[in-house]
C-alpha positions in Angstrom: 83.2 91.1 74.1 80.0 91.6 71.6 78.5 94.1 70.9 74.9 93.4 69.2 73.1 96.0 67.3 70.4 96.3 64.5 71.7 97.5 61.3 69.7 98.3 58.2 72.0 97.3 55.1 70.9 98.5 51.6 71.6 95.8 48.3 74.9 96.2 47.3 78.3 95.7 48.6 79.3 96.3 52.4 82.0 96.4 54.9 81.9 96.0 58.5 84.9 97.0 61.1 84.9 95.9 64.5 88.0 97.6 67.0 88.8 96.6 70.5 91.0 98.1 72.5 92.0 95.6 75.9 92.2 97.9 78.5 95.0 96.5 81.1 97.2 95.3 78.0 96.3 97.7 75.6 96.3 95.1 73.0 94.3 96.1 70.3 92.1 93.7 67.9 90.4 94.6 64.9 88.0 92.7 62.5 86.7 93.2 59.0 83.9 91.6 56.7 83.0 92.4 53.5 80.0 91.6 51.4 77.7 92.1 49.4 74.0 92.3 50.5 71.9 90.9 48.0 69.1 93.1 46.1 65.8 90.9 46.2 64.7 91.5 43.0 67.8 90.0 41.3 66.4 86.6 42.0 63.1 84.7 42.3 64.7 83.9 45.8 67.6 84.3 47.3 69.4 82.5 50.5 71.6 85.7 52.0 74.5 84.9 54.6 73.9 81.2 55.8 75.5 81.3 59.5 77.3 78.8 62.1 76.7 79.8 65.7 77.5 78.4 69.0 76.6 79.2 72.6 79.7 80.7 74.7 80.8 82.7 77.5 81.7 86.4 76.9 80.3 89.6 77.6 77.6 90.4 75.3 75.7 94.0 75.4 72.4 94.4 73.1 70.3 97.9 73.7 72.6 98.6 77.0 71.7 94.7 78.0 74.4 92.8 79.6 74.4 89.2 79.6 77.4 87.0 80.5 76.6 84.6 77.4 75.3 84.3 73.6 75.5 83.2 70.4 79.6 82.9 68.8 79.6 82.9 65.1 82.2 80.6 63.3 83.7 81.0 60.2 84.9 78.1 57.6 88.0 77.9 59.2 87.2 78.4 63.1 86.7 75.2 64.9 83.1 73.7 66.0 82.7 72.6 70.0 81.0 69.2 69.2 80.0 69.3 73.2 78.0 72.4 72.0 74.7 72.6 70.3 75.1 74.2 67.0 72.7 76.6 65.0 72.5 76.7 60.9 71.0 80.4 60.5 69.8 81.6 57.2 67.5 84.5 55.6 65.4 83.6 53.0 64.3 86.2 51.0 61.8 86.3 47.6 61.0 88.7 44.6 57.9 90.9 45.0 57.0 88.2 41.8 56.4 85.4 44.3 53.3 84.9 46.3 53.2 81.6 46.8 54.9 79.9 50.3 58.2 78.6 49.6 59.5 74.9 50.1 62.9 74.9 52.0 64.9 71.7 51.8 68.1 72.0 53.8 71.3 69.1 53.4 74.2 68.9 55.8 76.7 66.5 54.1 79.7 65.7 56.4 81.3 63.3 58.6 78.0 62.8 61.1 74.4 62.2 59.3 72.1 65.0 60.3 68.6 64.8 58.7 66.3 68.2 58.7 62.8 67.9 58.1 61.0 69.5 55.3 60.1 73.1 55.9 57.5 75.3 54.2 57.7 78.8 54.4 54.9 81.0 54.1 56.2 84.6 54.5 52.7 86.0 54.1 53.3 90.1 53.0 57.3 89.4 54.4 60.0 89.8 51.8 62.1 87.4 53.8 62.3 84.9 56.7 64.5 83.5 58.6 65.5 79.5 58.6 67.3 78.3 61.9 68.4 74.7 61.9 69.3 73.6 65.3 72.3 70.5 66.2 72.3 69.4 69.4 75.3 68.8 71.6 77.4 66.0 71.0 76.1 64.7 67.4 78.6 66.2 65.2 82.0 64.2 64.9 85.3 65.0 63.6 85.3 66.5 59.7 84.2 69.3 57.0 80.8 69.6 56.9 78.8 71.6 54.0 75.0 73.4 54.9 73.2 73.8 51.6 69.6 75.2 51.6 67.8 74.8 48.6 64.7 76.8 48.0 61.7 75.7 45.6 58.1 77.5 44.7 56.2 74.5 43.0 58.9 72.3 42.8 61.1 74.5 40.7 64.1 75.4 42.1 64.6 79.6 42.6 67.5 80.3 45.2 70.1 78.0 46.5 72.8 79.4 49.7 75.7 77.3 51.4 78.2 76.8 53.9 80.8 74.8 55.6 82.6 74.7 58.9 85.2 72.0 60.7 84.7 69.8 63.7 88.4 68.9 64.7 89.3 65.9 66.7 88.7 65.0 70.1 
């Protein structure tokens, strides 16, 4: 079960607890993420939480919504479907001292090659945007792979953010 809701988090450090409570076993599971949400003014730019996600079945509700399916986030650790798409999700964010549109260059190093064309992004009066690389189904083979976006404003690097995540075998 997920239950999707808008948060506003302020810069600084967080925590996030998730209970569940079965109810014809009463087994109970529990989950807990810390962080630290960055302030945007710390850095020319910054790439916050870079994310692996994968369609599945479940029950989702978003705004008293059900759906039967959505997006499952994996961790480092938790297994890829390879017979899945996958999406890379990121949020890009930039200083109040950048007004220029910012060139996103994004590397996934691993067993499989996977190219990702260039990307400018031009936030306009946004503080931040979202980059969302997409993998489809069946590409990725067995291994560790590492997502690394780099951000640049005229050719200078100002942010850098990475991940990795496991395809097992077969």
């Amino acid at each position: 079960v997920m239950v999707e809701t808008l948060v506003e988090i302020k810069p600084g450090p967080f925590e996030m607890v998730a209970v569940g409570r079965e109810l014809t076993t009463e087994k109970v599971i529990c989950s807990r993420v810390e962080g630290s949400w960055p302030d945007p003014e710390d850095a020319l730019a910054q790439v916050v939480m870079p994310v692996v996600l994968q369609p599945g079945p479940g029950a989702f509700t978003r705004e008293g919504h059900l759906r039967k399916s959505g997006s499952l986030l994996h961790g480092k650790d938790d297994p890829l479907d390879a017979s899945r798409p996958t999406a890379l999700v990121a949020l890009v964010c930039r200083s109040k001292m950048v007004k220029t549109a910012l060139d996103v260059m994004r590397v996934l190093e691993g067993a499989s090659p996977v190219e990702f064309p260039p990307l400018s992004l031009d936030l306009k009066d946004e503080r931040c945007g979202q980059v969302r690389d997409m993998i489809p189904a069946k590409t990725l083979g067995p291994g560790r792979y590492h997502y690394r976006i780099v951000v640049r404003e005229k050719g200078a690097e100002i942010g850098t953010g990475e991940t990795s995540f496991v395809v097992p075998e077969g």
